[in-house]
C-alpha positions in Angstrom: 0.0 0.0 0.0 1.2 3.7 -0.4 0.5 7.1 0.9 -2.3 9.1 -1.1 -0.5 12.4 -1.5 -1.7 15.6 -3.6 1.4 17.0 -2.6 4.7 15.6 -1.9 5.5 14.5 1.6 9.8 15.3 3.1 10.2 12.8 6.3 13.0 13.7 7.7 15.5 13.2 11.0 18.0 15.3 12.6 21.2 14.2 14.8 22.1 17.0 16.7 24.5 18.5 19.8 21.5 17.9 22.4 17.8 18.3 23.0 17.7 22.3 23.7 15.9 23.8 20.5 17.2 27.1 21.3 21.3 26.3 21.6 21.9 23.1 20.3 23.0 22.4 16.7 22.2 19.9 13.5 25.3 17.4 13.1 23.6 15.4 10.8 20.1 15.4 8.3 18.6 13.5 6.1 15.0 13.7 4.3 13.1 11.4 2.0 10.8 13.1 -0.2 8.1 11.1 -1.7 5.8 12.4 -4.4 2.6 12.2 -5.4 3.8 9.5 -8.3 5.0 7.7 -5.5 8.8 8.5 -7.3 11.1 9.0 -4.0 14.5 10.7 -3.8 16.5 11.3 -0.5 19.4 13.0 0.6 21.5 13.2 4.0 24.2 16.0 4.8 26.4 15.9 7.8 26.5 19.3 9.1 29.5 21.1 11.0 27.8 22.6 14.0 30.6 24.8 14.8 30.2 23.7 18.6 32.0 20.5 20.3 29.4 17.7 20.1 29.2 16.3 23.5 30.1 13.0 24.2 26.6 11.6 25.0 25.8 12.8 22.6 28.4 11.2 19.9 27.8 7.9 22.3 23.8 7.8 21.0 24.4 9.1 17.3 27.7 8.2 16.6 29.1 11.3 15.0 32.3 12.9 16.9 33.9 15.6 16.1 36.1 14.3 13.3 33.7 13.2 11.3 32.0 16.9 10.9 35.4 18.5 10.7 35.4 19.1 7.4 31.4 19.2 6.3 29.6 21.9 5.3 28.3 24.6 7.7 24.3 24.7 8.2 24.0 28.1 6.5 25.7 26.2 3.0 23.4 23.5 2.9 20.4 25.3 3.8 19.4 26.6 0.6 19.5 23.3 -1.0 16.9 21.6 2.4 14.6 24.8 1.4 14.6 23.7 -1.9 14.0 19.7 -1.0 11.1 20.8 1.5 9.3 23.7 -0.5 5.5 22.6 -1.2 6.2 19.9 0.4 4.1 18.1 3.6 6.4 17.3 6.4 6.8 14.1 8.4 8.8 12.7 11.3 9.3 11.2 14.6 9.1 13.1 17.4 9.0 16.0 14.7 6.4 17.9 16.4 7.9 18.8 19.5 11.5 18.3 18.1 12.9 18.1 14.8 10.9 20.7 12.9 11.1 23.3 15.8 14.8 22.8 15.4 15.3 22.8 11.8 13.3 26.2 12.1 15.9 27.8 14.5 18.8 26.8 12.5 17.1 28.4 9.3 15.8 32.0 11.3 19.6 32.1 13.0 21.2 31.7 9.9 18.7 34.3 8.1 16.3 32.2 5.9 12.5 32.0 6.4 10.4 29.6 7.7 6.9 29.4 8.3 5.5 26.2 9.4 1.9 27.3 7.8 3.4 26.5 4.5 3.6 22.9 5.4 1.7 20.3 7.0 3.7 18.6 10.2 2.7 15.1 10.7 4.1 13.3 13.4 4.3 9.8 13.2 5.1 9.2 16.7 1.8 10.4 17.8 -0.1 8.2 15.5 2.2 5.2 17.4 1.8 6.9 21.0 -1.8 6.8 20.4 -2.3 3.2 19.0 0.5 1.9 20.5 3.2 3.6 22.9 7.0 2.6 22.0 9.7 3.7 21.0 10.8 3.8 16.9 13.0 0.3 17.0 10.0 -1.1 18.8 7.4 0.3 16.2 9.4 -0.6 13.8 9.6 -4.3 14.6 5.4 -4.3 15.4 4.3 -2.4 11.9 6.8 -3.7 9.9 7.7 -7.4 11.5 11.6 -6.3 11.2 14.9 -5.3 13.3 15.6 -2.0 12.9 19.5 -1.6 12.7 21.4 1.8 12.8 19.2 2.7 15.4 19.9 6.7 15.3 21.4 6.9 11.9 19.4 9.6 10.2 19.4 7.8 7.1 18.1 4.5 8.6 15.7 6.3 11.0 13.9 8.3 8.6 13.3 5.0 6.3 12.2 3.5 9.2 9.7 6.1 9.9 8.2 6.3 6.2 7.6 2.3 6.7 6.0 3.0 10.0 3.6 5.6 9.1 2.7 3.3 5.7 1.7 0.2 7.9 -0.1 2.6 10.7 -2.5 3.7 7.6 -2.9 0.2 6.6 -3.4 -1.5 10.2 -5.7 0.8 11.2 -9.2 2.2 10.0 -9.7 5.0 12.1 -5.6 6.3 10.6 -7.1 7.7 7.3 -4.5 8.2 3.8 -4.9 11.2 3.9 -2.4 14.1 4.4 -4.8 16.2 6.0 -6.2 14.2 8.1 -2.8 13.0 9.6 -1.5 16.1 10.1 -4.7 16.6 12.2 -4.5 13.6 14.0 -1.0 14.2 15.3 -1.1 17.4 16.1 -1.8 17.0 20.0 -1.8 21.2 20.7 -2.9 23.7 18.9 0.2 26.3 19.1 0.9 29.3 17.1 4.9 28.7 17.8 6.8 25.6 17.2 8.1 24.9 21.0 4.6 25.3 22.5 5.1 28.8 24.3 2.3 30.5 22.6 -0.8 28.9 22.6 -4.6 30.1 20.6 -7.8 30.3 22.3 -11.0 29.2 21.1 -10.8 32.5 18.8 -7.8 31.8 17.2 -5.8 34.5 19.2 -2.5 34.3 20.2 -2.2 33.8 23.9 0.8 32.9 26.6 1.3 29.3 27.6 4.0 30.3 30.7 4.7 32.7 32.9 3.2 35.5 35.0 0.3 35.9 31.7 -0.3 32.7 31.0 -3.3 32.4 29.5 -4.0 35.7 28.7 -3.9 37.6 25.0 -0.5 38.3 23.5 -2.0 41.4 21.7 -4.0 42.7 25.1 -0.2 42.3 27.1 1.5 44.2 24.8 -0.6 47.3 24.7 -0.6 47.0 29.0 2.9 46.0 29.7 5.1 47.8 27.5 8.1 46.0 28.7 7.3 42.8 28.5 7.6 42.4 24.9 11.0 44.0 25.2 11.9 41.4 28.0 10.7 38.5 25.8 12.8 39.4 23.1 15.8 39.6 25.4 15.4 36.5 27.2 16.1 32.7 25.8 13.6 31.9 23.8 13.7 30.4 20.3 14.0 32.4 17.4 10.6 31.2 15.8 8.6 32.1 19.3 10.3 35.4 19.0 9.2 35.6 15.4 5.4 35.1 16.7 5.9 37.5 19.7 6.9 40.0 17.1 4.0 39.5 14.7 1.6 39.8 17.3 3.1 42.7 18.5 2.5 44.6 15.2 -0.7 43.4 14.7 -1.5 45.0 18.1 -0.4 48.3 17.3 -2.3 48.4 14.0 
């Protein structure tokens, strides 16, 4: 069986310094982009994070130091991941609360655009969370009846995960083919940012998810507390959630 895609679908993984969205760095990707002729091509970079990659790191992934010496720099290879992602769905494990919100940062901090509204984040670790909670090795081996070696290689994960999400549609009858409906499905909170910091009410505002304003109005703060806007864009918060802090904050003025 295969996907039903109107548009292509990039499924992608990311091995990276460590988990913090906001200072850790790609050391590794790797997408496969399948298309709606069901034609696939793929493509994995290892990335120079110009940062030492910690050693529990390297001990889960594999990748040390010397083996990025000499690779590319994010900000060369981005243009060419733009171009392998534009109009294109996107698909991952864990890429809800992880991978995309990274990729994201590493794209704002190295000046190129993102906006997550142009593409439709389906995480295939909710679907398996929902139906059946494990980890990716152990999914792998229930959907798809096989081993998964290279645990934490890019390259194998994101095969991996493409298999995974293929057998979830089949196995299940409430897991619909159907891009839309997936990315529906595994999107477990509605947030206007990508790390979960700024959340929308029932009238689609922006509105705080921490802090001393949680759950009030972005746009109602702003034009009460002058300074708090100022102190959110000082503090350490990702780029992208900056990016929505800002947006909201000249919408609020108009």
């Amino acid at each position: 069986m295969e996907l039903k895609l109107h548009k292509s679908i990039c499924f992608f993984d990311l091995e990276t310094t460590g988990i913090n969205v906001s200072k850790d760095r790609i050391v590794e990707i790797s997408i496969l982009k399948v298309n709606p002729n069901q034609s696939k091509e793929s493509k994995t970079w290892k990335v120079n994070p110009q940062i030492p990659i910690p050693k529990e790191s390297s001990l889960i992934h594999g990748i040390y130091d010397t083996d990025v010496e000499n690779a590319p720099i994010f900000k060369d290879i981005a243009p060419q991941i733009l171009e392998m992602i534009k109009d294109s769905d996107l698909a991952g494990y864990n890429s809800n609360r992880f991978d995309i919100p990274l990729l994201a940062e590493e794209l704002l901090r190295n000046d190129f655009e993102f906006d997550i509204k142009k593409h439709r984040p389906i995480d295939v670790q909710v679907i398996f969370h929902k139906m059946e909670p494990r980890t990716l090795a152990a999914a792998y081996k229930f959907y798809c009846d096989s081993d998964l070696e290279n645990a934490h290689s890019a390259s194998a994960d994101t095969l991996a995960t493409y298999e995974v999400l293929k057998a979830q549609v089949e196995k299940y009858d409430a897991v619909e083919n159907d891009m839309k409906f997936l990315h529906e499905f595994t999107t477990q909170n509605k947030n206007a940012d990508l790390a979960g910091f700024v959340g929308l009410d029932k009238e689609g505002d922006e509105i705080f998810n921490f802090g001393k304003h949680k759950g009030k109005k972005l746009k109602e703060i702003f034009k009460s507390d002058q300074g708090y806007y100022s102190w959110l864009m000082n503090a350490d918060f990702p780029l992208y959630s900056k990016k929505i802090f800002t947006r909201t904050k000249l919408k609020s003025v108009l």
